[in-house]
C-alpha positions as CSV (number, residue, x, y, z in Angstrom):
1,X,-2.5,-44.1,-5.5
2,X,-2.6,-41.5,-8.3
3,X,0.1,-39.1,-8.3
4,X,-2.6,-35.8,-8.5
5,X,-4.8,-37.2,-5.5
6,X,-1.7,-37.6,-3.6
7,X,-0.7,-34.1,-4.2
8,X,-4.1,-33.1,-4.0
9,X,-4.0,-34.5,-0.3
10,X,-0.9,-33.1,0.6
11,X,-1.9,-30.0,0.0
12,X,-5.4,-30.1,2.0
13,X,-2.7,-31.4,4.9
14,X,-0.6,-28.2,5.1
15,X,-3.7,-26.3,5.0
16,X,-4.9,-27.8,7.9
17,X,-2.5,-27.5,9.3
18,X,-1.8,-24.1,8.6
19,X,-5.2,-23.2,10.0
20,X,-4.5,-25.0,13.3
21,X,-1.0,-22.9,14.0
22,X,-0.8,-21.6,17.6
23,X,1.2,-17.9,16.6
24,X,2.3,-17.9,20.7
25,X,4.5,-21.1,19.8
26,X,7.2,-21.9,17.3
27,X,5.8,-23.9,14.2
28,X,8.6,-25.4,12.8
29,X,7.4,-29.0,11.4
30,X,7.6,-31.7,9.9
31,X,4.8,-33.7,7.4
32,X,5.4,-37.0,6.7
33,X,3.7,-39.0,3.8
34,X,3.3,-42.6,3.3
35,X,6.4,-43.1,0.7
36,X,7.5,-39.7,0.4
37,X,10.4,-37.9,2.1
38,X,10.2,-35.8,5.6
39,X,9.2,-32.6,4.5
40,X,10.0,-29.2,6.7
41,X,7.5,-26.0,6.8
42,X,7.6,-23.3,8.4
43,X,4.5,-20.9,8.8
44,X,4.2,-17.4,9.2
45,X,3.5,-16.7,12.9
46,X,1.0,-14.0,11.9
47,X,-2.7,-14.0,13.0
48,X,-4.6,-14.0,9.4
49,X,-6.8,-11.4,10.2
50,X,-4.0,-8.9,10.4
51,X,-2.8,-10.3,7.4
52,X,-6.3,-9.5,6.0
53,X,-6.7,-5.8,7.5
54,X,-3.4,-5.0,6.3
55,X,-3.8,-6.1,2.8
56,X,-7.2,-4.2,2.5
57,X,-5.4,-1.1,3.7
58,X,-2.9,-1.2,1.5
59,X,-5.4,-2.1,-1.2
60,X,-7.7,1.2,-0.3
61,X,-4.6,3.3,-0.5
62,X,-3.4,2.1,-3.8
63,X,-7.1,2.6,-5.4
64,X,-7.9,6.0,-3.7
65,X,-4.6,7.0,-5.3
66,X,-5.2,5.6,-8.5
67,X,-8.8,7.2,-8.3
68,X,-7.1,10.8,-7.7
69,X,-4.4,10.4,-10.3
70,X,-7.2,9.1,-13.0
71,X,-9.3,12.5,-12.0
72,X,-6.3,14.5,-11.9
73,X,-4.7,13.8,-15.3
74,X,-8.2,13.6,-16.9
75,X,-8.9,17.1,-15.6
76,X,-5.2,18.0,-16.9
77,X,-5.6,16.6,-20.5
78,X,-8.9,18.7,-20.3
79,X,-7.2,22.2,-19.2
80,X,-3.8,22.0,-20.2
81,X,-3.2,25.6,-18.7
82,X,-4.5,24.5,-15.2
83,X,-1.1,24.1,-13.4
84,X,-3.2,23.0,-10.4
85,X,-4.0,20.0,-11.9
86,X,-0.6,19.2,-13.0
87,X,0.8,19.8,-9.5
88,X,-2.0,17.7,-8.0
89,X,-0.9,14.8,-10.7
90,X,2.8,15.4,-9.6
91,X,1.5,15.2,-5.5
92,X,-0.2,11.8,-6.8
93,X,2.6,10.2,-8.4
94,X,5.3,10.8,-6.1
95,X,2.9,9.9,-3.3
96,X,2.0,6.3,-4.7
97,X,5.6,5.7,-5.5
98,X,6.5,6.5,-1.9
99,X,4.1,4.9,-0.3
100,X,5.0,1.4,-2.3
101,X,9.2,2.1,-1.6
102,X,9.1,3.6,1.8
103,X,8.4,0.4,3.9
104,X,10.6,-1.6,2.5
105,X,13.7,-2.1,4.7
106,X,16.8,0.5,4.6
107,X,14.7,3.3,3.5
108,X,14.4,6.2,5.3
109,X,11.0,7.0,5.9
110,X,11.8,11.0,7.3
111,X,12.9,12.1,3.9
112,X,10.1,10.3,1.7
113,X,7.7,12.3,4.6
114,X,8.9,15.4,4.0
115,X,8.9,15.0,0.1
116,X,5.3,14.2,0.3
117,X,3.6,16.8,2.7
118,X,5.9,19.4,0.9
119,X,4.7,18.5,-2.8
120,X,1.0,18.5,-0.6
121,X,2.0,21.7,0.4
122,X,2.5,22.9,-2.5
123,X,0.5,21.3,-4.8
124,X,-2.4,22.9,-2.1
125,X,-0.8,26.2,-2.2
126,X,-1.3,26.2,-6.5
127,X,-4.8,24.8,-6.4
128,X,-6.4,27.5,-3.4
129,X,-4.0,30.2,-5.4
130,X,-5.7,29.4,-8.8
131,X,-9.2,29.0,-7.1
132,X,-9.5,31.9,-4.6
133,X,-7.2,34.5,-6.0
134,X,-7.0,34.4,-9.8
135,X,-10.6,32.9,-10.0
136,X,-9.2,30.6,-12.3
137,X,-9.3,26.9,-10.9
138,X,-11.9,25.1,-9.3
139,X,-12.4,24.5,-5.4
140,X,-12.0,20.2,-5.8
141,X,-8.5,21.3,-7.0
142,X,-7.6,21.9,-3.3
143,X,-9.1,18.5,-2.3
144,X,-6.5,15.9,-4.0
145,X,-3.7,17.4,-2.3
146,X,-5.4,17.2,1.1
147,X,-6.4,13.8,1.0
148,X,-3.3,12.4,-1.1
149,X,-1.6,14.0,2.5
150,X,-4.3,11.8,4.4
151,X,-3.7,8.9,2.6
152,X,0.2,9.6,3.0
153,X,0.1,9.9,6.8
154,X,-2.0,6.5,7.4
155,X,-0.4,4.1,5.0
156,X,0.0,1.0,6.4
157,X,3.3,1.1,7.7
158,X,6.3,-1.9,7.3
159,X,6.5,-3.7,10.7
160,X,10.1,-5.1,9.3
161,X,11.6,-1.6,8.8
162,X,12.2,-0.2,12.2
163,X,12.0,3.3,11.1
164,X,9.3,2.9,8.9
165,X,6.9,4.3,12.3
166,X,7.7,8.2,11.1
């Protein structure tokens, strides 16, 4: 039998028998092919549609914060003197960074909330200042620090770091 076939088989095996995993019951197995060696997998014992869901949340996260720092440097490189803008890129940044670092196991998700709604805070605080009382910025100003907040409070959270629930 030709060596790409046989591989080509042994990978439609593990995929069907990855689709016919029961998640309440262990799946450590075993495949056996004609010739080869006893080979051990061991499957996550994760449904795929939460796989799925969490991956698209994390996705929309990632591109509503890319979509927010894109408007707010572009509006920055525009008005180099708007230091609402420049906070709202800061609030961005720091947000994306801890929303990709502050699942992963050993952090401490407390002090990567309060870094985030404080830049919100104040990144809020500069754009309504500019806007309402020098008449100076713009009202969508106030907008990227409020949802960059949003997106900070429902990130998909790290089911492996106990303490990632904050």
């Amino acid at each position: 039998m030709n060596a790409a076939l046989l591989e080509i088989g042994w990978v439609n095996g593990v995929v069907n028998n990855a689709n016919g995993i029961d998640v309440r019951k262990s799946n450590l197995g075993s495949i056996a092919l004609e010739g080869l060696k006893y080979t051990q997998i061991h499957a996550a014992k994760v449904p795929p549609t939460y796989l799925r869901f969490m991956n698209m949340k994390k996705f929309l996260a990632y591109a509503l914060l890319l979509l927010l720092l894109i408007g707010s440097l572009q509006k920055f490189i525009a008005d180099p003197g708007g230091v609402n803008w420049f906070a709202n890129t800061l609030c961005v940044v720091v947000s994306g960074v801890s929303v990709a670092i502050s699942g992963r196991p050993g952090m401490d998700p407390a002090f990567f909330n309060i870094l985030v709604l404080a830049l919100c805070i104040v990144s809020l605080a500069i754009a309504w200042g500019q806007w309402f009382v020098l008449g100076t910025g713009v009202a969508e100003a106030t907008f990227v620090p409020i949802i960059t907040g949003l997106i900070w409070r429902f990130r998909p959270k790290n089911s492996k770091n106990p303490t990632s629930a904050a």
